[in-house]
C-alpha positions in Angstrom: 132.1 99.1 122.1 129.3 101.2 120.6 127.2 99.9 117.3 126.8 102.3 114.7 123.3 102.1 114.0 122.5 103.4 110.2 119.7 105.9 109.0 117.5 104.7 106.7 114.7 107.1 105.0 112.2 105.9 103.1 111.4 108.1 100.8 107.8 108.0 99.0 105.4 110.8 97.0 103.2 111.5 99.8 104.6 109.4 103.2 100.8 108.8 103.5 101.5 104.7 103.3 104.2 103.0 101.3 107.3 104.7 103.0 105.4 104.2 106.4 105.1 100.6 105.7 108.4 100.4 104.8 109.9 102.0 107.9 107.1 99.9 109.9 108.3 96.5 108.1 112.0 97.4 108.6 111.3 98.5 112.8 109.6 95.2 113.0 111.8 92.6 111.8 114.6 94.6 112.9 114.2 96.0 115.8 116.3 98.6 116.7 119.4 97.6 114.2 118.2 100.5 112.5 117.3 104.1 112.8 114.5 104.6 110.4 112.7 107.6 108.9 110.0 108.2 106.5 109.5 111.1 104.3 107.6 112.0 101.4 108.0 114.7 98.5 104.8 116.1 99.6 103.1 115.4 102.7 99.7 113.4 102.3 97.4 112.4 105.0 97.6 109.1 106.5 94.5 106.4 105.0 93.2 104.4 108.1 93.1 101.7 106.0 97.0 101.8 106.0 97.3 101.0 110.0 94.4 98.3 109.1 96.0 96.2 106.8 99.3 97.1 108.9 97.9 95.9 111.9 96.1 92.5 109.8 100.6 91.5 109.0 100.8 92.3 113.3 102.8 95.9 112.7 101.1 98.9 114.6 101.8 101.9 112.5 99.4 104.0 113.8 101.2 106.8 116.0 103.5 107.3 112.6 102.7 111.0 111.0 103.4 112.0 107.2 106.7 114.2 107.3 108.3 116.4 104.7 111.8 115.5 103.2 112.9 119.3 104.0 112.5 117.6 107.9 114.8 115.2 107.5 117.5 117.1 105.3 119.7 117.3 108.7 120.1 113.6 109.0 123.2 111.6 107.1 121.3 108.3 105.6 123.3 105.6 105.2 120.6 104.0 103.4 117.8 105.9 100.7 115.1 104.0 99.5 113.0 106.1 96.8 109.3 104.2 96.7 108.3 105.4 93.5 109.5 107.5 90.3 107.8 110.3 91.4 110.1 110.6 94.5 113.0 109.2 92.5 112.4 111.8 90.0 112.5 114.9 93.4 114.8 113.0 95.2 117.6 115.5 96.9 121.1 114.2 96.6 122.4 112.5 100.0 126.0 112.6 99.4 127.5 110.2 102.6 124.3 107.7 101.5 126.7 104.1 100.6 123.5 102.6 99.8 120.4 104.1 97.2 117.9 102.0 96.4 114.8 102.8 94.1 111.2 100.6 94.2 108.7 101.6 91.8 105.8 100.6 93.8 102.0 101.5 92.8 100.5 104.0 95.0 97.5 102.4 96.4 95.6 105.8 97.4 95.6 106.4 93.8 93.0 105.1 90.7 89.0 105.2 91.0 87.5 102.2 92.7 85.2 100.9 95.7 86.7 100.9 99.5 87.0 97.1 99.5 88.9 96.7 96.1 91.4 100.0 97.8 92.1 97.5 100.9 93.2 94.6 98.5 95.5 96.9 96.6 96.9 98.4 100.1 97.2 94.2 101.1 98.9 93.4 97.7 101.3 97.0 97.8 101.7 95.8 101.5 102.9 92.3 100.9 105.3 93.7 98.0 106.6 96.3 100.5 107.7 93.7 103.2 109.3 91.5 100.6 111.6 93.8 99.6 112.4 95.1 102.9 113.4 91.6 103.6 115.5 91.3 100.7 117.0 94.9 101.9 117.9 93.5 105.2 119.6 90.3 103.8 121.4 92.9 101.7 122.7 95.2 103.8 123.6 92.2 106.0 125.6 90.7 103.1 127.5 94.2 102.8 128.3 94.4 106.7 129.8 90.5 106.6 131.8 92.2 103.3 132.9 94.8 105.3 134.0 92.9 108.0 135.9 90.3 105.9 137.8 92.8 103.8 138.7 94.7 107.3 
């Protein structure tokens, strides 16, 4: 028998580091339970810092690119994760999606302030990121065992 695997996107402002920590989080502690993507409103460019604070929690991220929602528009998501009112706000509707979520987490890339104060924001936004993605997967995992009882 065959396992569905579901699409999750992660959907952020600029895909330049909370959705990509997100899909890196969910990839790691998952493995390959799910098929994740990350997408952004509008694309940003990826902070090095990202992949080093990544890489600090043991999570290489840094072969993952920033990508437009319009290229991931083809995919059915059985999951939607908006990152932050802005993307909430632009979100397109994903009509087949049984589960959308919506985490209004600071964007660490914006504000004033020195290179060292940016990394403990990025630490703080990462921490935040991979608690909720664990609280997602003991969610979803709650659902499937509903599913399964009901059927």
């Amino acid at each position: 028998m065959t396992r569905h695997k579901p699409n999750v996107l992660f959907l952020s402002t600029g895909n330049a580091t909370r959705s990509i920590m997100a899909q890196g989080f969910l990839h790691a502690l998952t493995g390959d339970r799910f098929n994740t993507v990350s997408a952004a409103v509008e694309v940003g460019s990826l902070n090095p810092s990202v992949s080093e604070v990544m890489k600090e929690a043991g999570i290489d991220i840094s072969t993952q690119r920033p990508k437009t929602i319009a290229q991931s528009l083809k995919e059915p998501f059985g999951h939607v994760v908006t990152i932050s009112d802005k993307a909430k706000e632009r979100d397109p509707i994903f009509p087949f999606a049984i589960g959308v979520l919506h985490w209004n987490i600071v964007d660490p890339n914006s504000g004033p302030g020195l290179s060292n104060q940016k990394k403990e924001l990025l630490r703080r936004v990462r921490d935040e990121i991979q608690e909720k993605v664990k609280r997602f997967i003991a969610d979803t995992a709650e659902l499937k065992e509903t599913e399964l009882s009901i059927g």
